[in-house]
N, CA, C and O atoms as CSV, one atom per row, in Angstrom:
chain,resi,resn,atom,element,x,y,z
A,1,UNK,N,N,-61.533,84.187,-155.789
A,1,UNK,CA,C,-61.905,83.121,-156.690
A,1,UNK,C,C,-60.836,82.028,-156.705
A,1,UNK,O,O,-61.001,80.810,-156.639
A,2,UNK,N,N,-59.653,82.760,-156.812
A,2,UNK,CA,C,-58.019,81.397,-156.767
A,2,UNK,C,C,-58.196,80.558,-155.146
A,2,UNK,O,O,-57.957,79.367,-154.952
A,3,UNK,N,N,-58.725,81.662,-154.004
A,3,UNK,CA,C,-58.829,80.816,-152.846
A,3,UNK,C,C,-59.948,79.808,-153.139
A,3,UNK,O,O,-59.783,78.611,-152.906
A,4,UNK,N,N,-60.886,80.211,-153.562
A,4,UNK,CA,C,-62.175,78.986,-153.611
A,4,UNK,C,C,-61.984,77.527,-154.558
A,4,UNK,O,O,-62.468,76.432,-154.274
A,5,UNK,N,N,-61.070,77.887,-155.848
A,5,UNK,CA,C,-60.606,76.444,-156.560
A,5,UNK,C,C,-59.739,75.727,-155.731
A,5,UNK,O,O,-59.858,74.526,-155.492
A,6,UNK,N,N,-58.816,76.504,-155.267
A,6,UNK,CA,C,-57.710,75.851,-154.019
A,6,UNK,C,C,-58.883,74.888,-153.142
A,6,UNK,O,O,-59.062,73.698,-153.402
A,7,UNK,N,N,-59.311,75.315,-152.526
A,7,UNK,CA,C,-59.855,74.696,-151.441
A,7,UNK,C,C,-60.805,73.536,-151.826
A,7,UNK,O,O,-61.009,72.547,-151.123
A,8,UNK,N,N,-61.468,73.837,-153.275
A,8,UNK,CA,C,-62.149,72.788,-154.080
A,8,UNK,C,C,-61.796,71.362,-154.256
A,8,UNK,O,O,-62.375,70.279,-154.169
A,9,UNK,N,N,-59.789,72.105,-154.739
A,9,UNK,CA,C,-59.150,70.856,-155.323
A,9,UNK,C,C,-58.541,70.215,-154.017
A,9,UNK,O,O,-58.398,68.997,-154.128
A,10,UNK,N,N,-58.234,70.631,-153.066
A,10,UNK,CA,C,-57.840,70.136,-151.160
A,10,UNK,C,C,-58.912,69.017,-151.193
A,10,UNK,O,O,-58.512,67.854,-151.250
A,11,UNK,N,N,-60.369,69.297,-151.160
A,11,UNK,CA,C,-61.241,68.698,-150.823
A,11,UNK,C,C,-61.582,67.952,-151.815
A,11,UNK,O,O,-61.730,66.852,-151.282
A,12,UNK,N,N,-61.846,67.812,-153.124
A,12,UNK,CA,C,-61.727,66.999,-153.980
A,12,UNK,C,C,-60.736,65.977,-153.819
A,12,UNK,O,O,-60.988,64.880,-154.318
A,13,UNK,N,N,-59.428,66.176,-153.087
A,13,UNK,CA,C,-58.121,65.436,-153.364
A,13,UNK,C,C,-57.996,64.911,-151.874
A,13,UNK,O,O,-56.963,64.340,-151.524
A,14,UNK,N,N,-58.973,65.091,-151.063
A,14,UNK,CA,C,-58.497,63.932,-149.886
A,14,UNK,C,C,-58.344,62.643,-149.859
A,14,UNK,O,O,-57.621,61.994,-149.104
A,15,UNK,N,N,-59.150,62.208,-150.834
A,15,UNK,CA,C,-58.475,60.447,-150.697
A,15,UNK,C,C,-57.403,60.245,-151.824
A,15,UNK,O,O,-57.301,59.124,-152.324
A,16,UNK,N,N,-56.807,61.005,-152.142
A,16,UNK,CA,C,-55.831,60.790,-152.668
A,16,UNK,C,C,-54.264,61.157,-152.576
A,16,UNK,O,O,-53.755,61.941,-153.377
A,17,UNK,N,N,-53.575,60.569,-151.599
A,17,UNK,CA,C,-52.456,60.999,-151.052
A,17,UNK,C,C,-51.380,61.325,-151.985
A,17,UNK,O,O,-50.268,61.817,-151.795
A,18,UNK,N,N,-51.901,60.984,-152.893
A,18,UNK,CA,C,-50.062,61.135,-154.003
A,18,UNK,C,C,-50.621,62.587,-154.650
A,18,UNK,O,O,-49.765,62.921,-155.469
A,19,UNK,N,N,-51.728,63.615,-154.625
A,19,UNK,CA,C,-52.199,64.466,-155.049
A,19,UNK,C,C,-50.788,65.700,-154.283
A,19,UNK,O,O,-50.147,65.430,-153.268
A,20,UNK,N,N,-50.643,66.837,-155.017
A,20,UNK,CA,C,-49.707,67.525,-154.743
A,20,UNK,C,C,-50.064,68.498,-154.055
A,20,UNK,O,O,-49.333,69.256,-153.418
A,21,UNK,N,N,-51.726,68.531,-154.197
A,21,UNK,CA,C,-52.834,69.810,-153.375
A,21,UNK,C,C,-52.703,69.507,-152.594
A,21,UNK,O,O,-53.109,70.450,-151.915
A,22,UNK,N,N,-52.333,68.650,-151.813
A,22,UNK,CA,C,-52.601,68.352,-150.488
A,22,UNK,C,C,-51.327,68.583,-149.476
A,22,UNK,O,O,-50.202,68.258,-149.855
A,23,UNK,N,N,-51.516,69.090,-148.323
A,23,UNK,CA,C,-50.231,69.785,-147.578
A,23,UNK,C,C,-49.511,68.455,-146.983
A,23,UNK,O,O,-48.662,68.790,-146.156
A,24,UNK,N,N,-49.574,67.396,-147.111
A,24,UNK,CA,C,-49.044,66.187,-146.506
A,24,UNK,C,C,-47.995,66.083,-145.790
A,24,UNK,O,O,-47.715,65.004,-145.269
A,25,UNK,N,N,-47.317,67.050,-145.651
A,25,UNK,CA,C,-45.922,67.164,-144.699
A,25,UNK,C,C,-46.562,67.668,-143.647
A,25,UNK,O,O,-46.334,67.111,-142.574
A,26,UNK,N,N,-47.500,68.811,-143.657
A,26,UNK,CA,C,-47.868,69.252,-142.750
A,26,UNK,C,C,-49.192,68.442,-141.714
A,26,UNK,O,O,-49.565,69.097,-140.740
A,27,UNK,N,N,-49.836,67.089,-141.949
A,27,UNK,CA,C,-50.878,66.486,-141.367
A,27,UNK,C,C,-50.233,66.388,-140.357
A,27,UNK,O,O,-49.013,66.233,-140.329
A,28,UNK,N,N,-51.197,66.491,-139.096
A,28,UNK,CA,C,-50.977,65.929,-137.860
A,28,UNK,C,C,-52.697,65.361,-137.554
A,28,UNK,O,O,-53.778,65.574,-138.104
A,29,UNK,N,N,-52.272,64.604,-136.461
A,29,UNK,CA,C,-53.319,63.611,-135.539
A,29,UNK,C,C,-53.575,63.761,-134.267
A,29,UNK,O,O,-52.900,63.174,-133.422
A,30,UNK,N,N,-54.747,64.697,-133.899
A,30,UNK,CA,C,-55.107,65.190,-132.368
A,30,UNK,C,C,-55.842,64.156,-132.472
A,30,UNK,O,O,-56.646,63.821,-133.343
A,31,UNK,N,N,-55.300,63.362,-130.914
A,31,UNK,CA,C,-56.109,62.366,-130.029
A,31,UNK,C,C,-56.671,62.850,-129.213
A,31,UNK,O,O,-55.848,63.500,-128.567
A,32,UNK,N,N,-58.004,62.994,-128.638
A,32,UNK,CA,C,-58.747,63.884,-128.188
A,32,UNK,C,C,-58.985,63.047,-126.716
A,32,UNK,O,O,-59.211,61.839,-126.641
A,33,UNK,N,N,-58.861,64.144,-125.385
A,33,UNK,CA,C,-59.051,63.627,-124.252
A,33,UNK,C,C,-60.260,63.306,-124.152
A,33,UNK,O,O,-61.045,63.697,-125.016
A,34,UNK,N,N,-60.692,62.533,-123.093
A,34,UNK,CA,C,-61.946,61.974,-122.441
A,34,UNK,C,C,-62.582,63.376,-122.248
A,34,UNK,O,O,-63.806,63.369,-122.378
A,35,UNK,N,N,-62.027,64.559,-121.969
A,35,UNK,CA,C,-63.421,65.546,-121.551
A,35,UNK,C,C,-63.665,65.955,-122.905
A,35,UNK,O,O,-64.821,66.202,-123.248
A,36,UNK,N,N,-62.369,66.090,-124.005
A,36,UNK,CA,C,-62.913,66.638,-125.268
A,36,UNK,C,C,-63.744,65.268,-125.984
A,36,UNK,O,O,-64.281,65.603,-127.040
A,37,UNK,N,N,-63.848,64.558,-125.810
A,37,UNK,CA,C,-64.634,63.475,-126.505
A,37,UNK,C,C,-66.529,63.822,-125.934
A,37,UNK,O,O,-67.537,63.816,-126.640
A,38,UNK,N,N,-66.377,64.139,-124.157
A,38,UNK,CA,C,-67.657,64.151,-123.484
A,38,UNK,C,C,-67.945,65.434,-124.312
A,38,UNK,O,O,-69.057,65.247,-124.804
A,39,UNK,N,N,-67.498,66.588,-124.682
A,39,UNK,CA,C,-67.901,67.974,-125.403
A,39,UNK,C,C,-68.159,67.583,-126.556
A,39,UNK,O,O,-69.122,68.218,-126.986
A,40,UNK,N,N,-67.617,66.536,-127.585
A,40,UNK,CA,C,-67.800,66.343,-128.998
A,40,UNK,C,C,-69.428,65.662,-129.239
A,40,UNK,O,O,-70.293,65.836,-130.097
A,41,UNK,N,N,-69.325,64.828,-128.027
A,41,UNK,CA,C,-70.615,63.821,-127.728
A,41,UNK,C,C,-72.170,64.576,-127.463
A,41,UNK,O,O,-73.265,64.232,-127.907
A,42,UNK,N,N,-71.748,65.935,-126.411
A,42,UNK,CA,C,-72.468,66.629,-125.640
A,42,UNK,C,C,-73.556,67.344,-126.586
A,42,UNK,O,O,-74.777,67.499,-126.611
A,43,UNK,N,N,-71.800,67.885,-127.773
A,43,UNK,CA,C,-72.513,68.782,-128.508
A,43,UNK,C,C,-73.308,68.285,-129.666
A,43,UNK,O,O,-74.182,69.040,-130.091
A,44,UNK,N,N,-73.100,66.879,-130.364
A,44,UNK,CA,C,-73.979,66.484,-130.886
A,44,UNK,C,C,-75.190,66.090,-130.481
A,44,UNK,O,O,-76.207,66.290,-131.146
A,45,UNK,N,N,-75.166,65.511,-129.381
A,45,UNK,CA,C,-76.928,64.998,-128.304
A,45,UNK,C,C,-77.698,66.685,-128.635
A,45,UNK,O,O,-78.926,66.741,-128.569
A,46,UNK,N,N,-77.095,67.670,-128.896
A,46,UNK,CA,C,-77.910,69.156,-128.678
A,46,UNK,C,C,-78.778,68.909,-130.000
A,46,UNK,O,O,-80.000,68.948,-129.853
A,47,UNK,N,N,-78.321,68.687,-131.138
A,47,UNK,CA,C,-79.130,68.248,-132.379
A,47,UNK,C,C,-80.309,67.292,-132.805
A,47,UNK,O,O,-80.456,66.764,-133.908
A,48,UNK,N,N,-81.083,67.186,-131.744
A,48,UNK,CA,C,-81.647,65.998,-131.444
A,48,UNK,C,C,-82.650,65.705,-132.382
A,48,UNK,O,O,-83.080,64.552,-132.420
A,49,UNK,N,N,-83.322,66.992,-133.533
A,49,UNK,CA,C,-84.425,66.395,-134.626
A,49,UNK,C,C,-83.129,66.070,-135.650
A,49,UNK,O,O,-83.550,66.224,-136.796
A,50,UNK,N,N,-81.796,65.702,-135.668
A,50,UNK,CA,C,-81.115,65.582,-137.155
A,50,UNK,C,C,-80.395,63.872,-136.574
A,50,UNK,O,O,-80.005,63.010,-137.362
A,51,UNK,N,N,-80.381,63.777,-135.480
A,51,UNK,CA,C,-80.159,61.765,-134.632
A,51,UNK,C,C,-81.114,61.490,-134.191
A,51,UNK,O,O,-81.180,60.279,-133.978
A,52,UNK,N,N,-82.271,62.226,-133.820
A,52,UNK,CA,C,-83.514,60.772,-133.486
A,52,UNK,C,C,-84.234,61.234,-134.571
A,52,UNK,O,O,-84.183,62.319,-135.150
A,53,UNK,N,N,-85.107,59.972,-134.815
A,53,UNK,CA,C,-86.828,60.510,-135.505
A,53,UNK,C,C,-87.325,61.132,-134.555
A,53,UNK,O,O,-87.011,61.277,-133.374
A,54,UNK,N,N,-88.664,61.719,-135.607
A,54,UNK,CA,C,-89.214,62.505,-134.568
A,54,UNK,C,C,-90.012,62.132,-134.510
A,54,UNK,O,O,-90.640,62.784,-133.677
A,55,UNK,N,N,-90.804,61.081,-135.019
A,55,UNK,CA,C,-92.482,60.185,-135.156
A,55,UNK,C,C,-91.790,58.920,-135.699
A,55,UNK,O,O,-90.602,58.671,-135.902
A,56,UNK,N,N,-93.061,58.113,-135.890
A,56,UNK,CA,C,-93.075,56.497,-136.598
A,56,UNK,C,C,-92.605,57.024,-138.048
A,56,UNK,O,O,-91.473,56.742,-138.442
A,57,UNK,N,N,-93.236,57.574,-138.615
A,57,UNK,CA,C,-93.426,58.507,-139.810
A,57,UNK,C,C,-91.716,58.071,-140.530
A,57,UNK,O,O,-90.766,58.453,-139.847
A,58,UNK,N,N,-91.431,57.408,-141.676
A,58,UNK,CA,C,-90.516,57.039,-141.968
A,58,UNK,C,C,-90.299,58.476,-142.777
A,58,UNK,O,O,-89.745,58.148,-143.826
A,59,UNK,N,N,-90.418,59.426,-142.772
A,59,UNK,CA,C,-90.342,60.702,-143.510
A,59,UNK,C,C,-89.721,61.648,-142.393
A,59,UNK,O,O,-89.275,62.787,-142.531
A,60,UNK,N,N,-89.807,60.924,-141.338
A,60,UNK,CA,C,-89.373,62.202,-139.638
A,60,UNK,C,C,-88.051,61.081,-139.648
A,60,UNK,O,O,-87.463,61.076,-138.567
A,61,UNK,N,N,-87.572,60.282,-140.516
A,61,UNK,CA,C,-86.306,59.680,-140.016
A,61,UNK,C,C,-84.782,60.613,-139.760
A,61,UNK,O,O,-84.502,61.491,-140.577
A,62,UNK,N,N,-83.768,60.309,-138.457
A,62,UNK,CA,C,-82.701,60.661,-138.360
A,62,UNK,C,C,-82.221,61.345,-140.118
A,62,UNK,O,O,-82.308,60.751,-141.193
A,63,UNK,N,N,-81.852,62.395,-139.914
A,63,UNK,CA,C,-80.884,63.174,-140.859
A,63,UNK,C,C,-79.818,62.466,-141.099
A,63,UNK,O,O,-79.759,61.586,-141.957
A,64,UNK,N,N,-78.571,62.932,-140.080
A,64,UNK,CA,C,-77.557,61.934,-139.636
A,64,UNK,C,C,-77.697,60.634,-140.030
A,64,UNK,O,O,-78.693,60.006,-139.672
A,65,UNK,N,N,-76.561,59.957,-140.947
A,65,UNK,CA,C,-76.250,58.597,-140.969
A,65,UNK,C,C,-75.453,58.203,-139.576
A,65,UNK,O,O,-74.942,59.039,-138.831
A,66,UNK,N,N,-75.443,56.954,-139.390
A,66,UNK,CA,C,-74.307,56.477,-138.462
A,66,UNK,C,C,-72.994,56.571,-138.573
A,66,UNK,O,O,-72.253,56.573,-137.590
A,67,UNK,N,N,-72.634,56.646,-139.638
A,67,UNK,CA,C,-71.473,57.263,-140.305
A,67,UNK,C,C,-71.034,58.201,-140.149
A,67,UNK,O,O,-69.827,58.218,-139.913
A,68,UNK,N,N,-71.644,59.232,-140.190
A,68,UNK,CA,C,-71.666,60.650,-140.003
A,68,UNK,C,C,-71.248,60.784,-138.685
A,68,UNK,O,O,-70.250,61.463,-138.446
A,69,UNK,N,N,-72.077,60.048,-137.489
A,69,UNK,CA,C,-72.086,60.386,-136.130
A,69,UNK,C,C,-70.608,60.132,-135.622
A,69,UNK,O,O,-69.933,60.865,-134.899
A,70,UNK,N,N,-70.249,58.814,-136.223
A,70,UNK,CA,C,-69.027,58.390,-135.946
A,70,UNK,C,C,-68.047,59.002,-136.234
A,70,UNK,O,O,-67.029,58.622,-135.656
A,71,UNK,N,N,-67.920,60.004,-137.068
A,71,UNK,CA,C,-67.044,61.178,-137.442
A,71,UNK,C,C,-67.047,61.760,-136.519
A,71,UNK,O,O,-66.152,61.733,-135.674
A,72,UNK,N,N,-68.135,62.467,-136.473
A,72,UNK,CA,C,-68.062,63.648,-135.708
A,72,UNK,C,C,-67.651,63.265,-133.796
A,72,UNK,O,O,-67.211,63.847,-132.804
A,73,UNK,N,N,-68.048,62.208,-134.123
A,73,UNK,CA,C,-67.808,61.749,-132.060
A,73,UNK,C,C,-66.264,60.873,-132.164
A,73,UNK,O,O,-65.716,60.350,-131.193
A,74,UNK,N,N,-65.743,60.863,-133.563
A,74,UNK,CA,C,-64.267,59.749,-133.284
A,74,UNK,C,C,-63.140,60.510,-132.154
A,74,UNK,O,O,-63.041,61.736,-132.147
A,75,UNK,N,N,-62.507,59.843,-131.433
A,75,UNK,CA,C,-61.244,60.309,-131.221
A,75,UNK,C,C,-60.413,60.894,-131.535
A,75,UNK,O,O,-59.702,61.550,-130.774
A,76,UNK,N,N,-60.269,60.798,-132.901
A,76,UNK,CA,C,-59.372,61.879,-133.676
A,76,UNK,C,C,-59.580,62.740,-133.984
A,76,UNK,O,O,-60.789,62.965,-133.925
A,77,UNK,N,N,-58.701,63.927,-134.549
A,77,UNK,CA,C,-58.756,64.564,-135.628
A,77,UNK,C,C,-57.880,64.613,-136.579
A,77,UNK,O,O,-56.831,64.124,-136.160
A,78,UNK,N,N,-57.801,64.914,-137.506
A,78,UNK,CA,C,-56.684,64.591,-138.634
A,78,UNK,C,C,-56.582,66.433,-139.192
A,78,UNK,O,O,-57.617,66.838,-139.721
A,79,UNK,N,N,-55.416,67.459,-139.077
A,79,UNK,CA,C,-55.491,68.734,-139.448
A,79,UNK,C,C,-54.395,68.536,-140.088
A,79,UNK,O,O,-53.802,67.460,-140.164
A,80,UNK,N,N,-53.972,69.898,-140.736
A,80,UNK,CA,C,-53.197,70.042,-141.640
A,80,UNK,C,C,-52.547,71.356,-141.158
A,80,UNK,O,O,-51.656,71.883,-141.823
């Protein structure tokens, strides 16, 4: 139960850097090679009813925001 508030207040407290939950000494920044970018890319194209529609049907629209995609396909990663 103490692990699950921990991890609550981590994630609650990411945009807030002056928060004390947060391991901030420990962040690092993986820049991800060209083949790990083609695997990040690869593996999202596999999801294909949650990024395309699946009809005209504005009710079959993409899951996925563009936002979202751009996360998941950025260059980075940001770990702790």
């Amino acid at each position: 139960m103490a692990e699950l508030a921990r991890r609550r207040t981590v994630s609650a407290a990411r945009h807030r850097p002056s928060d004390h939950a947060v391991p901030w000494t420990r962040v690092r920044v993986h820049t991800a090679s060209a083949a790990e970018i083609e695997r990040k890319n690869r593996a999202v194209a596999e999801f294909r009813s949650q990024i395309h529609p699946l009809s005209q049907d504005p009710r079959d629209a993409p899951i996925l925001p563009p936002w979202v995609l751009a996360r998941l396909t950025r260059a980075t990663e940001t770990v702790f």
